[in-house]
Backbone atoms as SQL, in Angstrom:
CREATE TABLE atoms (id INTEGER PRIMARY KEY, chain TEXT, resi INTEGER, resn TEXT, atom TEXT, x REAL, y REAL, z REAL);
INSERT INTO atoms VALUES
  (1, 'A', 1, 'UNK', 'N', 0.849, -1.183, 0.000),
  (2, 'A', 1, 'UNK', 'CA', 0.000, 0.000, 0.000),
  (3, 'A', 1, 'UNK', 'C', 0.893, 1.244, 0.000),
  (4, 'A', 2, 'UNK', 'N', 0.100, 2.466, -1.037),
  (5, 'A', 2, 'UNK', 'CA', 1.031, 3.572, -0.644),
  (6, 'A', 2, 'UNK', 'C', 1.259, 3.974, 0.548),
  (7, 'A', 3, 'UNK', 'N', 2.023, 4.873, 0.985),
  (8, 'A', 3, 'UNK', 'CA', 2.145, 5.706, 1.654),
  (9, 'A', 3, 'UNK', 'C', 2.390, 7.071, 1.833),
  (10, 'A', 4, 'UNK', 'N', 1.881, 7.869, 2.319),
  (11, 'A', 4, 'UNK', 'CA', 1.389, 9.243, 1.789),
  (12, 'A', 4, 'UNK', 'C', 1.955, 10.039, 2.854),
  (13, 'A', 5, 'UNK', 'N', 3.207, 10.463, 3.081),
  (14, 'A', 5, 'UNK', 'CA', 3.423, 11.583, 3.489),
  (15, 'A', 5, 'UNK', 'C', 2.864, 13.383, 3.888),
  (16, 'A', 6, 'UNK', 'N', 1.918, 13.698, 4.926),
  (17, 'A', 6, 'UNK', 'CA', 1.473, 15.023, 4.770),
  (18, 'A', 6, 'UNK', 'C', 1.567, 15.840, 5.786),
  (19, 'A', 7, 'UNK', 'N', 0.749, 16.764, 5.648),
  (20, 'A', 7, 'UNK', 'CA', 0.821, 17.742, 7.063),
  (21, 'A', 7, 'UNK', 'C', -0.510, 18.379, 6.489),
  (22, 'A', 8, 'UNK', 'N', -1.537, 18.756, 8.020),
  (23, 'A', 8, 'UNK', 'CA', -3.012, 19.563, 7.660),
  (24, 'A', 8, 'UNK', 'C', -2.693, 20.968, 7.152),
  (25, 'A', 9, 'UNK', 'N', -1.910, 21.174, 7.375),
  (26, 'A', 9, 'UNK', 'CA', -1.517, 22.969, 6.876),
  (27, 'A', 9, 'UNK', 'C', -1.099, 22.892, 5.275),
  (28, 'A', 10, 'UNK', 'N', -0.696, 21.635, 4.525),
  (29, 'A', 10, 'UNK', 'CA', -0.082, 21.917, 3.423),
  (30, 'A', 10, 'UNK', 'C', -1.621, 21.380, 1.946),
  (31, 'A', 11, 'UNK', 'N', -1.670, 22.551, 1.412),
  (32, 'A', 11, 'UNK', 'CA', -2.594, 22.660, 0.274),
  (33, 'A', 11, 'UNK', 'C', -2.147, 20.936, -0.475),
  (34, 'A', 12, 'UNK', 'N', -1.071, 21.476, -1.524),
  (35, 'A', 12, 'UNK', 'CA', -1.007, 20.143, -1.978),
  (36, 'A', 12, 'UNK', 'C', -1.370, 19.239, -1.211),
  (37, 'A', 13, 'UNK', 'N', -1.243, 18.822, -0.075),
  (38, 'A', 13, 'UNK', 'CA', -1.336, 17.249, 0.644),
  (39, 'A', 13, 'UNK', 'C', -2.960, 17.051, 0.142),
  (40, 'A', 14, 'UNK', 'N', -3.744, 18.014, 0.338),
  (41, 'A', 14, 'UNK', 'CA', -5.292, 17.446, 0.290),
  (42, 'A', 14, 'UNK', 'C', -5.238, 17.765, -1.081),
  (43, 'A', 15, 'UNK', 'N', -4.904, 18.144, -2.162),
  (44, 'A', 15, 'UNK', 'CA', -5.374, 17.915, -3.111),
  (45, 'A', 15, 'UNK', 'C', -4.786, 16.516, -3.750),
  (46, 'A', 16, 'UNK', 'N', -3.726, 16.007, -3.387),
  (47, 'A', 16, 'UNK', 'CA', -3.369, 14.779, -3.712),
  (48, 'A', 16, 'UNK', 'C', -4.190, 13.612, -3.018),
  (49, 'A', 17, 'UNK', 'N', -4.272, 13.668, -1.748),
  (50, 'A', 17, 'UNK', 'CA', -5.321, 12.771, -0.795),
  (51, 'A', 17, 'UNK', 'C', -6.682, 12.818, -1.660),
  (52, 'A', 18, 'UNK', 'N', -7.011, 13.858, -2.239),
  (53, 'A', 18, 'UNK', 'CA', -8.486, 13.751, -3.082),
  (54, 'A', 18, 'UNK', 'C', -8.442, 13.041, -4.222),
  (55, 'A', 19, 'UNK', 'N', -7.436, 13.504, -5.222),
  (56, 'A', 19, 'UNK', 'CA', -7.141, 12.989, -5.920),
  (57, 'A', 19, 'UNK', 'C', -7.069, 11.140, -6.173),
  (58, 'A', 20, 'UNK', 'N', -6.266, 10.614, -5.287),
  (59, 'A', 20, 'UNK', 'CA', -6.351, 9.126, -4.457),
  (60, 'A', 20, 'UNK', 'C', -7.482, 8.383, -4.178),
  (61, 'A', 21, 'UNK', 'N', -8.270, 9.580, -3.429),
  (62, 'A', 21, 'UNK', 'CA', -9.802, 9.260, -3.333),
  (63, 'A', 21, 'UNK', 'C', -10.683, 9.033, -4.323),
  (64, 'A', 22, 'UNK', 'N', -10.548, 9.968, -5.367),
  (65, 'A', 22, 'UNK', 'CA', -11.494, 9.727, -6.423),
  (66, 'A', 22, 'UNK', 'C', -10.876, 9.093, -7.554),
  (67, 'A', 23, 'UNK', 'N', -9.927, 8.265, -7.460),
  (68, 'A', 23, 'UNK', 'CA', -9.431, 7.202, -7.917),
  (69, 'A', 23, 'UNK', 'C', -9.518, 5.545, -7.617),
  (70, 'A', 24, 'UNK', 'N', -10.000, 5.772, -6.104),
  (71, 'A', 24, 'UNK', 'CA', -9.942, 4.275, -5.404),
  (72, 'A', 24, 'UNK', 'C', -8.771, 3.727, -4.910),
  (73, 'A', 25, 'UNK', 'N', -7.526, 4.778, -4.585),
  (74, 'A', 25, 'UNK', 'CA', -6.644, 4.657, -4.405),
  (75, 'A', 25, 'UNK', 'C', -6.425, 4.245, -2.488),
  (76, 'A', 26, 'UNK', 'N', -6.357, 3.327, -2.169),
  (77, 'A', 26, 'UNK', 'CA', -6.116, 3.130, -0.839),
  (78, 'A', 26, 'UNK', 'C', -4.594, 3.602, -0.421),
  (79, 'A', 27, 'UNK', 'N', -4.282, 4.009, 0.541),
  (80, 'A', 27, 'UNK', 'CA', -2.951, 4.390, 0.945),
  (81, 'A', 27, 'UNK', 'C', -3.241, 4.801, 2.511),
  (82, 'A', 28, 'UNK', 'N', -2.050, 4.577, 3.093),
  (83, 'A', 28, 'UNK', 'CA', -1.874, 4.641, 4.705),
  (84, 'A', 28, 'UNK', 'C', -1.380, 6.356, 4.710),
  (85, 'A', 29, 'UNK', 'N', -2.001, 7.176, 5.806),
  (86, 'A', 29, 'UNK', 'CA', -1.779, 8.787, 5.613),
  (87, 'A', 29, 'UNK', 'C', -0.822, 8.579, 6.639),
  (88, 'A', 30, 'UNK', 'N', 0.576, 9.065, 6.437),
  (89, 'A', 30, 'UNK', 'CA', 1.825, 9.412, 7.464),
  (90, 'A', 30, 'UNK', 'C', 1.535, 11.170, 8.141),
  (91, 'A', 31, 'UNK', 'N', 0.829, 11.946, 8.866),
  (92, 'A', 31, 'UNK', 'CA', 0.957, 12.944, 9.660),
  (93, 'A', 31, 'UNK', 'C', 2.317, 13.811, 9.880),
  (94, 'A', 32, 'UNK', 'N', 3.100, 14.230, 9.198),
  (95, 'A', 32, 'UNK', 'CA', 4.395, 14.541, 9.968),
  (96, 'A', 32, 'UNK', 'C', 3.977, 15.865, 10.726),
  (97, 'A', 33, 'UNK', 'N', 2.701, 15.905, 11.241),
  (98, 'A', 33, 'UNK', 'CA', 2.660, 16.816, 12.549),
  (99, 'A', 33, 'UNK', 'C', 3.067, 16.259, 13.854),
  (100, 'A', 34, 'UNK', 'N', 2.604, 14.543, 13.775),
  (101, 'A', 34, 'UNK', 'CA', 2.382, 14.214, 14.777),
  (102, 'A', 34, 'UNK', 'C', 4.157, 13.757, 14.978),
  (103, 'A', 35, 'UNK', 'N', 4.919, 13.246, 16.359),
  (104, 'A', 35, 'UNK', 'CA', 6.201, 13.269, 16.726),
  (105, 'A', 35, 'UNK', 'C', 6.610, 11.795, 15.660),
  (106, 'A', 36, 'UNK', 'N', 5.575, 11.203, 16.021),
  (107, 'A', 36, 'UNK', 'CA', 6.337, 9.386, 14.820),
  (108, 'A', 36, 'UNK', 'C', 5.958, 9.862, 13.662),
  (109, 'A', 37, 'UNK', 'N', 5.261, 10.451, 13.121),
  (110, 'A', 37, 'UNK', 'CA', 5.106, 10.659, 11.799),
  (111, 'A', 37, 'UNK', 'C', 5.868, 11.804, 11.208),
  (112, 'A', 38, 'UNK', 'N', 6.471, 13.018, 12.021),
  (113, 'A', 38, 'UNK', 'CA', 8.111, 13.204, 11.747),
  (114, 'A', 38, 'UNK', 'C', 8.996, 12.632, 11.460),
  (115, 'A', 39, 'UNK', 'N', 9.177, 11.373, 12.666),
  (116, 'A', 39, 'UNK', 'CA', 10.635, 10.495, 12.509),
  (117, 'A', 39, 'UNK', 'C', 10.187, 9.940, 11.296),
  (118, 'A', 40, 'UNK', 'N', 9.543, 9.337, 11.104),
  (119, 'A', 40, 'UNK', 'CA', 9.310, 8.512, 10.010),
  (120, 'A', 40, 'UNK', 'C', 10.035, 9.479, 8.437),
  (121, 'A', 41, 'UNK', 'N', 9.309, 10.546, 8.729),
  (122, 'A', 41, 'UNK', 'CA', 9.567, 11.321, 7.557),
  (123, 'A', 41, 'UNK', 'C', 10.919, 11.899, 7.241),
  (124, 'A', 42, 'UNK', 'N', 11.203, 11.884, 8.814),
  (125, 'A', 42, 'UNK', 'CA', 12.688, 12.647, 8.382),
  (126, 'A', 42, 'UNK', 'C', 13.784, 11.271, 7.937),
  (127, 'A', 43, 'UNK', 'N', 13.490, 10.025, 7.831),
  (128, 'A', 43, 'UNK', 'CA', 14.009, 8.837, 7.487),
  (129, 'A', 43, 'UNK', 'C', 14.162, 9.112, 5.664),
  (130, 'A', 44, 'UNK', 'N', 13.128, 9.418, 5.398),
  (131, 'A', 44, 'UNK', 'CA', 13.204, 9.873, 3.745),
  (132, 'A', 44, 'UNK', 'C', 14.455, 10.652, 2.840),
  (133, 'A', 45, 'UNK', 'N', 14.683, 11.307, 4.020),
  (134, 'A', 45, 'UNK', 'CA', 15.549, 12.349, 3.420),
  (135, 'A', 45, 'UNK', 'C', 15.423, 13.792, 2.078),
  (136, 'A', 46, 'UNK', 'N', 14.501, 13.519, 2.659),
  (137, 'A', 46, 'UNK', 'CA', 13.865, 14.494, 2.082),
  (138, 'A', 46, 'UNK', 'C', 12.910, 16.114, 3.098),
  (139, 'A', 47, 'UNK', 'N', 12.611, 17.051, 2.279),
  (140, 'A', 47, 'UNK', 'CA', 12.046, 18.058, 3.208),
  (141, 'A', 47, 'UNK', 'C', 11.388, 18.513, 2.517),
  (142, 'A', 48, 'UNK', 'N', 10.271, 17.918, 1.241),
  (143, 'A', 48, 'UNK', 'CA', 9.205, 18.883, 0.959),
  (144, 'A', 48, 'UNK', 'C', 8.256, 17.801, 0.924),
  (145, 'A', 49, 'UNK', 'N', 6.989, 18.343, 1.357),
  (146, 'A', 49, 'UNK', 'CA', 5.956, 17.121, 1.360),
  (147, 'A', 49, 'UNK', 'C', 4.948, 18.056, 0.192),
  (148, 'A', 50, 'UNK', 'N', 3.683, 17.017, -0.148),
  (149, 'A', 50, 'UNK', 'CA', 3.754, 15.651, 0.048),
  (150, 'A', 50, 'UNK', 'C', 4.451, 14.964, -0.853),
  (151, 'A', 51, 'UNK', 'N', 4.950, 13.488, 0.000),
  (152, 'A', 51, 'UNK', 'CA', 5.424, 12.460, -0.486),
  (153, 'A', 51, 'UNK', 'C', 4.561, 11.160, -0.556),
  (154, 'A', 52, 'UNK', 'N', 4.784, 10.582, -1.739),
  (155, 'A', 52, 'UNK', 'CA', 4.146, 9.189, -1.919),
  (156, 'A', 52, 'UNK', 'C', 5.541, 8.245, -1.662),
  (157, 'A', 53, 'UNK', 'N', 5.144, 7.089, -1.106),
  (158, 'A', 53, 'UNK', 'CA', 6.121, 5.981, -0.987),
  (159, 'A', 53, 'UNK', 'C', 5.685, 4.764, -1.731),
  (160, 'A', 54, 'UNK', 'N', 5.668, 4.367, -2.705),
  (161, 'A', 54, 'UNK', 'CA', 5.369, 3.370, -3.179),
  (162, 'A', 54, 'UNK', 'C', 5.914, 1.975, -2.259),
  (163, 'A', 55, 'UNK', 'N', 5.274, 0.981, -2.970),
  (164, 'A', 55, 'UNK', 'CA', 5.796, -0.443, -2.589),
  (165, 'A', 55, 'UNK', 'C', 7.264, -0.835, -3.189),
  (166, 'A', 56, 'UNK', 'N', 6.989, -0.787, -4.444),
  (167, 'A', 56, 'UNK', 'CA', 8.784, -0.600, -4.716),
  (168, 'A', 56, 'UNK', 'C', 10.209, 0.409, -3.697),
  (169, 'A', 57, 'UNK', 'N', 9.590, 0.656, -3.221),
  (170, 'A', 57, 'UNK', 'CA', 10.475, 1.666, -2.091),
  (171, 'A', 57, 'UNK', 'C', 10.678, 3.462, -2.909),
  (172, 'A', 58, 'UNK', 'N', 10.234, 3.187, -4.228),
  (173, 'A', 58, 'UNK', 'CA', 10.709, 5.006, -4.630),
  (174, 'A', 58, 'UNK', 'C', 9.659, 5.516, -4.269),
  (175, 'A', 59, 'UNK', 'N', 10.009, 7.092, -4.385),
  (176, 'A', 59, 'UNK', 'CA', 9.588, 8.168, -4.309),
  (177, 'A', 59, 'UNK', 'C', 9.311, 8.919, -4.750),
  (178, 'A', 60, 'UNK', 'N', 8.125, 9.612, -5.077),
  (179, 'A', 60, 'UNK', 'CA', 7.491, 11.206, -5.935),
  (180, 'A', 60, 'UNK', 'C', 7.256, 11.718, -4.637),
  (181, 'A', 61, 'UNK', 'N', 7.572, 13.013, -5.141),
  (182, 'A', 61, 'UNK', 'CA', 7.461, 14.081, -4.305),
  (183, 'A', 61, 'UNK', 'C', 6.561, 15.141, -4.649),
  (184, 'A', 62, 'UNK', 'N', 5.849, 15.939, -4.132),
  (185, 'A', 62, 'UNK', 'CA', 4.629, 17.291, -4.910),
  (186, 'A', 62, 'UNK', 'C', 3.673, 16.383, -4.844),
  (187, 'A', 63, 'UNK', 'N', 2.959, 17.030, -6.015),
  (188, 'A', 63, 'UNK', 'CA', 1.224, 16.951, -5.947),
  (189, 'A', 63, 'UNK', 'C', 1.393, 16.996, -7.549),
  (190, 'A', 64, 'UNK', 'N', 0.495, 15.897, -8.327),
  (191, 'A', 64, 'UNK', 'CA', 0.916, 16.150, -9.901),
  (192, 'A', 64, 'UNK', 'C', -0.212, 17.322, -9.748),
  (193, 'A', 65, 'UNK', 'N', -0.342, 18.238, -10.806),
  (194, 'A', 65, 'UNK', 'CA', -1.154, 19.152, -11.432),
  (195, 'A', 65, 'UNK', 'C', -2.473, 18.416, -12.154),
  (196, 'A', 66, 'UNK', 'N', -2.189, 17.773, -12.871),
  (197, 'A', 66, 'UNK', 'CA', -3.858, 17.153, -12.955),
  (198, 'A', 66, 'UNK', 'C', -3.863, 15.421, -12.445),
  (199, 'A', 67, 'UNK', 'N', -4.822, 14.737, -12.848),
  (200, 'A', 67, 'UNK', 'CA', -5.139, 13.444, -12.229),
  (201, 'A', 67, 'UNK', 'C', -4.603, 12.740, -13.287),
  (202, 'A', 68, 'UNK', 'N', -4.541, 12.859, -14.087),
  (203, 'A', 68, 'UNK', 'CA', -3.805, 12.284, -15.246),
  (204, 'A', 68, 'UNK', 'C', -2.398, 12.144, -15.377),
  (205, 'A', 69, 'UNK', 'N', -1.804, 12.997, -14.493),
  (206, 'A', 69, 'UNK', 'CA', -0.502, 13.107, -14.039),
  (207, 'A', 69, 'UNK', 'C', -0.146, 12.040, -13.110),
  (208, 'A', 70, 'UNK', 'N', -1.047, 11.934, -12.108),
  (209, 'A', 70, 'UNK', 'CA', -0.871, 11.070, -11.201),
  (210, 'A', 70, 'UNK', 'C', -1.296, 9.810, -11.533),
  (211, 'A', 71, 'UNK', 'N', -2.042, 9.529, -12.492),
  (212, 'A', 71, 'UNK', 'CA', -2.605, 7.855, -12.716),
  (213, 'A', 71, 'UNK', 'C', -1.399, 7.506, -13.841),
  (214, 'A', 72, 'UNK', 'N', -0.496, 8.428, -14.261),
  (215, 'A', 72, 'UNK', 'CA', 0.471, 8.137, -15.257),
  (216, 'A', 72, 'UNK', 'C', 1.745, 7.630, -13.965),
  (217, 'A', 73, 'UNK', 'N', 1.944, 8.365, -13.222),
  (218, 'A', 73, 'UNK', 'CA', 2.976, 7.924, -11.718),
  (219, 'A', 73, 'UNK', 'C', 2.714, 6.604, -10.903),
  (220, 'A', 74, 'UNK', 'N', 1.507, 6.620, -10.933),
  (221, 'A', 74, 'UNK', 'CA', 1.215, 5.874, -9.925),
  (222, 'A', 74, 'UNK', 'C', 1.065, 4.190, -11.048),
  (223, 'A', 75, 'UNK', 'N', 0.696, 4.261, -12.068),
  (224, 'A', 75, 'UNK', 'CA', 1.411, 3.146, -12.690),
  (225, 'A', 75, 'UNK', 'C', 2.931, 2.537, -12.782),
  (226, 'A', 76, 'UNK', 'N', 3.474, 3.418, -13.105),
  (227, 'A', 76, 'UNK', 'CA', 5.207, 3.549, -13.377),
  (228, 'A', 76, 'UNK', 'C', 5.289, 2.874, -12.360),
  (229, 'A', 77, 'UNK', 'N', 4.712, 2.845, -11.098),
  (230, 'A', 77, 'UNK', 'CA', 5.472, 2.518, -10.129),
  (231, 'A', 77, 'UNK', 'C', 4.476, 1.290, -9.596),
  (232, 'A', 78, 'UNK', 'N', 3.730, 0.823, -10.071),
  (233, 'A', 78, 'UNK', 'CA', 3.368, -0.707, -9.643),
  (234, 'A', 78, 'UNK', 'C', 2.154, -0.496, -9.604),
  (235, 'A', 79, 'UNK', 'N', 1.181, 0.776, -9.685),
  (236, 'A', 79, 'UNK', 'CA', -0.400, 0.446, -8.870),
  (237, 'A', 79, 'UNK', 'C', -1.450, 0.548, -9.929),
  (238, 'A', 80, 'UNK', 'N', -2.254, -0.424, -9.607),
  (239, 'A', 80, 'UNK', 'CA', -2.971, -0.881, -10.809),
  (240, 'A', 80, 'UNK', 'C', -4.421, 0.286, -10.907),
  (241, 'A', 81, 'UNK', 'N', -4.733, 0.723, -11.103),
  (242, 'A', 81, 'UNK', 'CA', -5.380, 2.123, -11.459),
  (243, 'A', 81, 'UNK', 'C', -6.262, 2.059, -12.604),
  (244, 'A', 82, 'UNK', 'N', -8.027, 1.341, -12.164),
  (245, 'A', 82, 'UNK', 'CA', -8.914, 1.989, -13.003),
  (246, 'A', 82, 'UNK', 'C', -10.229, 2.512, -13.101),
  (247, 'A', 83, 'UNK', 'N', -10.362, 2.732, -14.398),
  (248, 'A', 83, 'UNK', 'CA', -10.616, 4.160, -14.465),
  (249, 'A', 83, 'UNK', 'C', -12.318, 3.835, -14.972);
């Protein structure tokens, strides 16, 4: 399952979480407000959210711009997506 890197203050995060949603996209939401969902995040090495974690272990980072963007990513990287 993905994993979704966010924070409630950051725009992109909910437009990608919607996005997911109106796809049928299941994924586990990582909080990096909360103190474990920091550590977790700061494990990435990375510092801009949101982040997706695929099952393959890579990483996209941002929010694609349309949904078409993202059902093109989210294939590349293993998830079966339809439409």
């Amino acid at each position: 399952m993905i994993e979704v890197f966010t924070s409630k203050y950051c725009a992109p995060c909910k437009i990608l979480k919607k996005f997911l949603s109106e796809l049928n996209i299941k994924y586990i939401e990582v909080n990096i407000d909360s103190p474990d969902g920091m550590e977790r995040f700061m494990k990435l090495k990375t510092n801009a959210i949101p982040v997706m974690r695929f099952r393959n272990g890579k990483l996209f980072i941002g929010c694609p711009r349309k949904k078409e963007e993202l059902i093109k990513v989210l294939r590349e990287n293993g998830e079966k997506v339809s439409l």
